[in-house]
C-alpha positions as CSV (number, residue, x, y, z in Angstrom):
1,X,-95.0,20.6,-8.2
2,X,-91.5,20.8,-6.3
3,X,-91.9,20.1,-2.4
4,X,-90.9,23.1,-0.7
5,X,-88.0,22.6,2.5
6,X,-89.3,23.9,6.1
7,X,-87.9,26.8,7.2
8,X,-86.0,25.3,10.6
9,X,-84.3,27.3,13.5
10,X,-80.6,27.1,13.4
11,X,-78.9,23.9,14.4
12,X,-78.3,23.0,17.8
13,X,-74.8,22.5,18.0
14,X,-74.1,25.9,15.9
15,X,-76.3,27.6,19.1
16,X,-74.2,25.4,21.9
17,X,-70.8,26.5,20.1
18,X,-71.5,29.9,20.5
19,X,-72.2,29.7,23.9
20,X,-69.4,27.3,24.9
21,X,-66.9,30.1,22.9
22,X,-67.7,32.7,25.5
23,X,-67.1,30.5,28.2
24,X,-63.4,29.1,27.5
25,X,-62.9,32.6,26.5
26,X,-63.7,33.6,30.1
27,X,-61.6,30.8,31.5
28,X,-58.9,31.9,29.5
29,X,-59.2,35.1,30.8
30,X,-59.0,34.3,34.4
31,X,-56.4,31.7,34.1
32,X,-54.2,34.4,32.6
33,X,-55.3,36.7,35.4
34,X,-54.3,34.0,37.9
35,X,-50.8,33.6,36.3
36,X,-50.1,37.1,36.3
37,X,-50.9,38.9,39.1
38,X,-50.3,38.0,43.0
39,X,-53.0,36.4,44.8
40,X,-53.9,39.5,46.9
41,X,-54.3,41.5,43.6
42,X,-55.9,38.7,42.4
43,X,-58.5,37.9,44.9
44,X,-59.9,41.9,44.2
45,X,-59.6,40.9,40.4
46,X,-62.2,38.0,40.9
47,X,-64.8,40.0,43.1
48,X,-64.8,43.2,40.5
49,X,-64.2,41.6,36.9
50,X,-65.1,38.3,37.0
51,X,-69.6,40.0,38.0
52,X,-68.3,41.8,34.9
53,X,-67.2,39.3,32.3
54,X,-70.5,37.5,33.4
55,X,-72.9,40.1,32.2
56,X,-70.8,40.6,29.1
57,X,-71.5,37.0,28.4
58,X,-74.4,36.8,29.3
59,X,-75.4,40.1,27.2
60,X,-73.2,38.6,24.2
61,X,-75.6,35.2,24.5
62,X,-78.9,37.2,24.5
63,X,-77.7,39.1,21.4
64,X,-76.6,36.1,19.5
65,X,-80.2,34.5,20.3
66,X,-81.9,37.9,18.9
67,X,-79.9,37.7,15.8
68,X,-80.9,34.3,14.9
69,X,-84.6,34.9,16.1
70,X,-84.4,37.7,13.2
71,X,-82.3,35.7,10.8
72,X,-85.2,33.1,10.7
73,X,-87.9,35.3,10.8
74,X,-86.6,37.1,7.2
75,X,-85.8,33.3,6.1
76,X,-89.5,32.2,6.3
77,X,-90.4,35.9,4.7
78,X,-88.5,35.0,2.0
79,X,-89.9,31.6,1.4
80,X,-93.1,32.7,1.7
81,X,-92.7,35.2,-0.7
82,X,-91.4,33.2,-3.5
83,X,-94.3,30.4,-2.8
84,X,-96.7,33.5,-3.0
85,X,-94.7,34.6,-6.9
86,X,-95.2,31.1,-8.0
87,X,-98.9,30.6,-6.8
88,X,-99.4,33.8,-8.7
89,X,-98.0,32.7,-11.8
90,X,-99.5,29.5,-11.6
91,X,-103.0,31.8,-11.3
92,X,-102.4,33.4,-14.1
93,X,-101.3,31.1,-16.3
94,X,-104.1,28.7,-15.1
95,X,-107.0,32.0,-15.4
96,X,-105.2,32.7,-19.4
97,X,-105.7,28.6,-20.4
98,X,-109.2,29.1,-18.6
99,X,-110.3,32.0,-20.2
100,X,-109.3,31.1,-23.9
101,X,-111.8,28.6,-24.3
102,X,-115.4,28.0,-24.4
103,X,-115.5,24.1,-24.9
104,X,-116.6,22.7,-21.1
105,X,-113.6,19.8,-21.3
106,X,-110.7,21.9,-21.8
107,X,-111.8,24.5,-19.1
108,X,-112.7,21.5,-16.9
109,X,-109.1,20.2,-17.3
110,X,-107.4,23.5,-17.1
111,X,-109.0,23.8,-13.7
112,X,-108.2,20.2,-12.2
113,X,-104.6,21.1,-13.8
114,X,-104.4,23.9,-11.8
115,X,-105.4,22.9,-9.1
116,X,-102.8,20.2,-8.7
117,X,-99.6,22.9,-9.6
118,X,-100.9,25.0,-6.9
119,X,-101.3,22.6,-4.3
120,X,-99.5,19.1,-3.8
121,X,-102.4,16.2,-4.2
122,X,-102.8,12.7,-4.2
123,X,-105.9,12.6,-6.6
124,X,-108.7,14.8,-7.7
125,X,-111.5,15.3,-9.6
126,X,-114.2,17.8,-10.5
127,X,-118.2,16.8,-9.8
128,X,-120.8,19.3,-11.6
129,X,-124.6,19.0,-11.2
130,X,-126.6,18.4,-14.8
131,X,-129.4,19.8,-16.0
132,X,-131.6,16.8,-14.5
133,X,-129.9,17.7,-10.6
134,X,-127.7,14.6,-11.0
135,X,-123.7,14.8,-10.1
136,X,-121.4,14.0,-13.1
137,X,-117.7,13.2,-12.8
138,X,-116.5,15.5,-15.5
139,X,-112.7,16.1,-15.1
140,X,-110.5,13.5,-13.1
141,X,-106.8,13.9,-12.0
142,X,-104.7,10.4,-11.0
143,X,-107.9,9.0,-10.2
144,X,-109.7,6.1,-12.4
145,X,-113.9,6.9,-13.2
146,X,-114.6,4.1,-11.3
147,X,-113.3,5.6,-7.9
148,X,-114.2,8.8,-9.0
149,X,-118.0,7.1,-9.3
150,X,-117.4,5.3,-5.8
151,X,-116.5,8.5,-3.9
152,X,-119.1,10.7,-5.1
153,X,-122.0,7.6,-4.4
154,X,-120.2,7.8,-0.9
155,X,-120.6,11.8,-0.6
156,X,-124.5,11.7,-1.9
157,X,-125.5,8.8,0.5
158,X,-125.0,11.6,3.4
159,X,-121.3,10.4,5.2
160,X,-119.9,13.8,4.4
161,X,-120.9,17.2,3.2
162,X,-124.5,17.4,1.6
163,X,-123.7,17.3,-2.2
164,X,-127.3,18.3,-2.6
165,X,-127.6,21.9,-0.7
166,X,-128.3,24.5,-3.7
167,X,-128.5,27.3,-1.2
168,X,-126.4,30.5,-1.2
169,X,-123.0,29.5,0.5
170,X,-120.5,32.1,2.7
171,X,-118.1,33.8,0.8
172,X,-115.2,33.0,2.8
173,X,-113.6,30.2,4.6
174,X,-116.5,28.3,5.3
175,X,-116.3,27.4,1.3
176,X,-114.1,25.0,2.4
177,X,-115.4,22.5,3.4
178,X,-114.6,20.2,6.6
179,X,-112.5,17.2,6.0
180,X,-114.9,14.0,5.9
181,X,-114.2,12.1,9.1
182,X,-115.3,9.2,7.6
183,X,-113.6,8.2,4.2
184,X,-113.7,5.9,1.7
185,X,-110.6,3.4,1.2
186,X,-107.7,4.6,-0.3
187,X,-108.3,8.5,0.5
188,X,-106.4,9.9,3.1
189,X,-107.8,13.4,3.4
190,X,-111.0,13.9,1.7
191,X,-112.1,18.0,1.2
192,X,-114.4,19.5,-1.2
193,X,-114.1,23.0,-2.3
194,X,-117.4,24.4,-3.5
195,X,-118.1,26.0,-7.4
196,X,-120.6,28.9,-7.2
197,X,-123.2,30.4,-9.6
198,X,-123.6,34.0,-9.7
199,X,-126.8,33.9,-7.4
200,X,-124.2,31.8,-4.8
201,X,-126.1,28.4,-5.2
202,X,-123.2,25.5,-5.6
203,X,-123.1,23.9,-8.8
204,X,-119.7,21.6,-8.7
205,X,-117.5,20.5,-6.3
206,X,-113.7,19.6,-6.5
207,X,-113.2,16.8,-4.7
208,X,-109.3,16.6,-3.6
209,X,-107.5,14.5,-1.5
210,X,-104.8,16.4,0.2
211,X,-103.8,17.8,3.6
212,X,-101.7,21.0,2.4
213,X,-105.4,22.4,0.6
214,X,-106.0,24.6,3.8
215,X,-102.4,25.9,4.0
216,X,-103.0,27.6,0.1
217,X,-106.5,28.8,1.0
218,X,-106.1,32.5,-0.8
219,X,-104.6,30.7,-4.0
220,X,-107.1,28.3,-3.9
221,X,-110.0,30.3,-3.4
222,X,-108.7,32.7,-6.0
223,X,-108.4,29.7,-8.6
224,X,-111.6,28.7,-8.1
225,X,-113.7,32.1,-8.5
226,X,-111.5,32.5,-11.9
227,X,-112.8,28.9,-12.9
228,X,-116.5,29.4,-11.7
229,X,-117.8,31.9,-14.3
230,X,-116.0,30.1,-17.0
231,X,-117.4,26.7,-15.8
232,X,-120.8,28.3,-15.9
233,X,-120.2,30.2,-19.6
234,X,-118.6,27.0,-20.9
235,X,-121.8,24.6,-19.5
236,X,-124.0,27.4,-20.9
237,X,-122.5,27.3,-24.1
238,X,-122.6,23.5,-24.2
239,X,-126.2,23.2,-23.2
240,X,-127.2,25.4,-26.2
241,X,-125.0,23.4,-28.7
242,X,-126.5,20.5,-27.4
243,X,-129.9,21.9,-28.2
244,X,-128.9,22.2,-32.0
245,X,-127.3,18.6,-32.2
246,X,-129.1,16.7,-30.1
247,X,-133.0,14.7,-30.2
248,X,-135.0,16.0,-27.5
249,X,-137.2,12.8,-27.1
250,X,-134.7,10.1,-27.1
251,X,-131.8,12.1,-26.2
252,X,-129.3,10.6,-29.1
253,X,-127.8,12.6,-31.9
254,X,-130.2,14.2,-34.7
255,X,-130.5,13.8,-37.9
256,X,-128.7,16.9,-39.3
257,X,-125.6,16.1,-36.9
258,X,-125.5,12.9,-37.8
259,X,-125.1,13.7,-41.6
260,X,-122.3,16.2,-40.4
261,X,-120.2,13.2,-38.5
262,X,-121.4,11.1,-41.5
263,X,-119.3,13.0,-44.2
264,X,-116.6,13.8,-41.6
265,X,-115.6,9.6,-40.7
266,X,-116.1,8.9,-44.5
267,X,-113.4,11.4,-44.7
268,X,-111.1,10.3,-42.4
269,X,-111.7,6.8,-43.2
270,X,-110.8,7.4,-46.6
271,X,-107.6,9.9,-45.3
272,X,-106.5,6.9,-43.5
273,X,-107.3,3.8,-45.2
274,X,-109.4,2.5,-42.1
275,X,-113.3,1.0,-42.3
276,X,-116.1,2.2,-41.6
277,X,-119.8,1.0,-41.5
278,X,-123.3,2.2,-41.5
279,X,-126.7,1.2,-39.9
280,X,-130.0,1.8,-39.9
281,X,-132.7,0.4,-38.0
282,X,-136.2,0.3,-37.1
283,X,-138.9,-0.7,-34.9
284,X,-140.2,-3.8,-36.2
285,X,-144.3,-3.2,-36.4
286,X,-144.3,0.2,-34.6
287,X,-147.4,1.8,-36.3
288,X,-149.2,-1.1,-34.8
289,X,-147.7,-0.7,-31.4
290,X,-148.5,3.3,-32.0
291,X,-152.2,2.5,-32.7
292,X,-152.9,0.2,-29.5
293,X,-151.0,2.5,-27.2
294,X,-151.3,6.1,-28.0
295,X,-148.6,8.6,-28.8
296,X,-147.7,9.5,-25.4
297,X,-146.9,5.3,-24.9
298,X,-144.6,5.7,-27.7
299,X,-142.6,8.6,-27.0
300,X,-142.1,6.9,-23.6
301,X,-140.4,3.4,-25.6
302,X,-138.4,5.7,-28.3
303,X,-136.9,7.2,-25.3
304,X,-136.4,3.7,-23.7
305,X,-135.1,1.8,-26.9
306,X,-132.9,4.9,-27.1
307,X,-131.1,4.3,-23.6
308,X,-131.0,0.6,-24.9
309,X,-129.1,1.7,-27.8
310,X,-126.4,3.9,-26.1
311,X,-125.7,1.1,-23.3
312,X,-124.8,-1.6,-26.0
313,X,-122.6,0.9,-28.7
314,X,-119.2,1.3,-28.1
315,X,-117.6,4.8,-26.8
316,X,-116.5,5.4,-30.5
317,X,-120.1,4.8,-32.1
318,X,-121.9,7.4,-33.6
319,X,-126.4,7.0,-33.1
320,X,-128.6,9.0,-33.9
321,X,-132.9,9.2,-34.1
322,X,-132.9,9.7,-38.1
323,X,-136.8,10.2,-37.9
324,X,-139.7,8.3,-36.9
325,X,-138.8,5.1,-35.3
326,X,-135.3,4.8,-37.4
327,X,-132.3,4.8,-35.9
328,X,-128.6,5.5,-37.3
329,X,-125.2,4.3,-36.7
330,X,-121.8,5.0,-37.7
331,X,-118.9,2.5,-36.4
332,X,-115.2,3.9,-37.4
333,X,-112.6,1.3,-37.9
334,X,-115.2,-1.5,-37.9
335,X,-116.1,-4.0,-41.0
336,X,-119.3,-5.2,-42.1
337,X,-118.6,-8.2,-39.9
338,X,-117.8,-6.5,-36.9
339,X,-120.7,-4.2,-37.3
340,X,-123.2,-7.3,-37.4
341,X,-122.2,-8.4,-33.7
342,X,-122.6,-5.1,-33.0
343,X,-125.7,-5.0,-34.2
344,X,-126.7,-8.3,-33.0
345,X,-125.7,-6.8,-29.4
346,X,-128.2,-4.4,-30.0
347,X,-131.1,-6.2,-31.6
348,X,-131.1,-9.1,-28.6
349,X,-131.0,-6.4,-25.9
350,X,-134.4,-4.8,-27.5
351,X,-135.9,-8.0,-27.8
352,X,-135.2,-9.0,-24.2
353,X,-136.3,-5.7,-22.8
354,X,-140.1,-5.6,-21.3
355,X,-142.1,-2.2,-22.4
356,X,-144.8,-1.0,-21.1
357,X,-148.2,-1.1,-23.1
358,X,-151.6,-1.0,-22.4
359,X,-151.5,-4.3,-22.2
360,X,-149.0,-4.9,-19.7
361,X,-145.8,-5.8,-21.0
362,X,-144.7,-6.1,-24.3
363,X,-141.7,-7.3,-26.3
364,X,-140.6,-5.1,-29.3
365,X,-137.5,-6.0,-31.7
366,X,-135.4,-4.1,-34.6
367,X,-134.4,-4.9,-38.0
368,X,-131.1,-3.8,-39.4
369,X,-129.2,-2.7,-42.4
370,X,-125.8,-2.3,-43.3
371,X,-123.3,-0.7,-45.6
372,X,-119.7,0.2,-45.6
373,X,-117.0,1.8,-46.6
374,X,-115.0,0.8,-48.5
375,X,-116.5,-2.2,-49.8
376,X,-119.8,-0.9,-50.7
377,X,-119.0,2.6,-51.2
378,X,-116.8,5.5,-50.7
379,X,-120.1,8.7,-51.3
380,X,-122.7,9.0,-48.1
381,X,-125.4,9.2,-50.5
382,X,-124.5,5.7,-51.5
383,X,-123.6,4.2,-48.4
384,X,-127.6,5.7,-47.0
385,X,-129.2,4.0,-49.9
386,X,-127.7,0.5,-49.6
387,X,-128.3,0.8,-45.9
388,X,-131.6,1.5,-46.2
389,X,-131.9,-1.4,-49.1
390,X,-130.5,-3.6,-47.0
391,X,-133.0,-3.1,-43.8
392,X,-135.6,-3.4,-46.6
393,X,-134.7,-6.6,-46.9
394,X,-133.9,-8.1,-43.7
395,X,-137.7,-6.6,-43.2
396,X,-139.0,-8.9,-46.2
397,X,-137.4,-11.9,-44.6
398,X,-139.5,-11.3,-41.4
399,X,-138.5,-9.0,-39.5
400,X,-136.1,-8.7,-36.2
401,X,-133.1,-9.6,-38.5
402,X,-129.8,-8.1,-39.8
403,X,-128.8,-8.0,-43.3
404,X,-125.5,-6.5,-45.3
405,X,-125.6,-4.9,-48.3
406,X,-123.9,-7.9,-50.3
407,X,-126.8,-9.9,-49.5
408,X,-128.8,-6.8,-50.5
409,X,-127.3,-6.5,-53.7
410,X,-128.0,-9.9,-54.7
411,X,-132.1,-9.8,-53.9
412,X,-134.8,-8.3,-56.5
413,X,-136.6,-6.8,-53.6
414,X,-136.4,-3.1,-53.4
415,X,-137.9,-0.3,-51.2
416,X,-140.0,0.7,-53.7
417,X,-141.4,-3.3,-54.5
């Protein structure tokens, strides 16, 4: 956004001109008096014209100060008219990208976005509280995850405003909030501006570092109320289609979605000539682990060995609960190789991990098979069955191992042995 020049008085030595004019113009005056008439005639001169040409000055000095009182006043008018015309095309162009959409990262970006044309800023980002009450960075301007992370652990631990109030908030200034006297490096001027519900409880924050946020209140405020129902709409929308794709128990992919992304990477990695490989895995012994600890127990570890999955996958990787105690992967642009360390990351995190049992503490592991395209296959259906082949074998060499399909293909063993 352009930096807009201050509106300044007029210059000094424009105002001092002006005023020394109408003095030499004076002193002309009675220096041509002087020359002119006779000192007698003169003398009478000075006592009646001279009170005169004073008060014309002065008059002339008063009205020159008016007129550039006035001429900065419609200056100022002007400027802040046409910063008012562009705040109100940036609203509207920001509420039109807002509105389009229903997807929560596009609206989310739109609003950062517009944030930052409307006012100058330093950094920004967007907070928004999940379904579990926890704050989630969601949308970051000039401003790495990392810091994003740091700030909003600084804001929660109580050094500035209470991140955690749900309750009804003014509609009016007070929904900006106070900058944080206390900051954390790097941010000059730390201010939140609240996200509403419709029942007025806060449910995001943008978190901005800038000074000139209070001098664009109105815009502000009216950016935000445009962004708060689509916010809401577009989380809405994303909590329901999470609902369809989603495991409830382990929180990874289902097995319906993951069929979907299956067909879609075996189609671009066959668009694109790129690799791509499949996994399956499961819990090594798990009935038995089922039977000693009841159902409830095991829900508890699926949900566990599924946060152990995520954390060791790469932000490209594809998992997914495909029933049971199984577990699915997809890893674009990785080879059969690659995939092993992968799955080796995976395996040695399970093993190390302590669930609880009954018991106490007990040590569970995972056995892995793989496939991939295009070396083993180019059809789902084919890369599923030699997956699954595959973990049947690593299971017949005992367990907590990782096998490829080419060392599949080779075996007589079979799933149905």
């Amino acid at each position: 956004m352009k930096e807009e020049k201050p509106v300044h008085r007029l210059p000094f030595y424009y105002s001092f001109a002006k005023f020394f004019s109408i003095i030499v113009v004076e002193s002309v005056v009675i220096l041509i008096l002087a020359w002119t008439f006779p000192l007698e005639t003169l003398g009478f001169l000075v006592k009646v014209l001279f009170p005169f040409l004073f008060f014309i000055a002065l008059f002339l000095i008063m009205y020159f100060l008016v007129l550039e009182h006035e001429a900065v006043k419609l200056l100022r008018a002007e400027r802040r008219l046409e910063r008012a015309n562009q705040d109100f095309k940036i609203l509207l162009k920001s509420h039109d990208r807002i509105f389009r959409r229903l997807d929560s990262d596009p609206i989310l970006k739109s609003g950062v976005a517009g944030l930052a044309r409307l006012v100058p800023l330093r950094r920004a980002f967007l907070l928004v509280k999940g379904d579990d009450d926890s704050w989630q960075v969601v949308s970051r301007y000039h401003v790495t995850r990392e810091d994003a992370e740091t700030v909003t652990g600084f804001l929660l631990s109580g050094q500035g405003p209470d991140l955690r109030g749900a309750g009804p908030e003014n509609d009016g200034r007070e929904r900006l909030e106070d900058g944080v006297k206390e900051r954390p490096a790097g941010w000059q001027q730390l201010q939140l501006v609240p996200i509403l519900n419709k029942s007025g409880g806060r449910f995001g924050f943008f978190v901005v570092d800038s000074e000139h946020l209070v001098h664009k209140f109105e815009a502000v405020e009216l950016l935000v109320k445009g962004v708060e129902g689509a916010i809401e709409n577009a989380l809405l929308h994303q909590r329901l289609k999470n609902l369809a794709i989603v495991d409830s128990l382990t929180n990874l992919y289902n097995h319906r979605y993951f069929h979907e992304r299956l067909h879609e990477e075996l189609n671009r990695a066959k668009r694109f000539s790129m690799p791509l490989t499949l996994m399956i895995s499961d819990i090594d012994d798990f009935k038995q682990y089922v039977d000693i600890n009841g159902h409830s127990m095991a829900d508890r570890t699926l949900k566990e060995i599924g946060g152990l999955v995520k954390e060791n996958l790469r932000a490209i990787d594809i998992v997914a609960r495909y029933g049971g105690d199984e577990f699915s992967y997809l890893l674009p642009q990785t080879r059969a190789a690659g995939a092993r360390v992968v799955a080796a990351k995976v395996k040695d995190a399970c093993q190390a991990y302590e669930f609880t049992a009954r018991a106490g503490h007990f040590h569970l592991t995972l056995s892995f098979g793989l496939a991939g395209c295009p070396d083993d296959g180019l059809d789902a259906e084919e890369l599923l069955e030699k997956a699954d082949r595959a973990l049947f074998l690593a299971k017949s060499r005992g367990k907590n191992a990782i096998c490829l399909w080419e060392e599949a293909g080779t075996s007589t063993a079979s799933p149905g042995a």
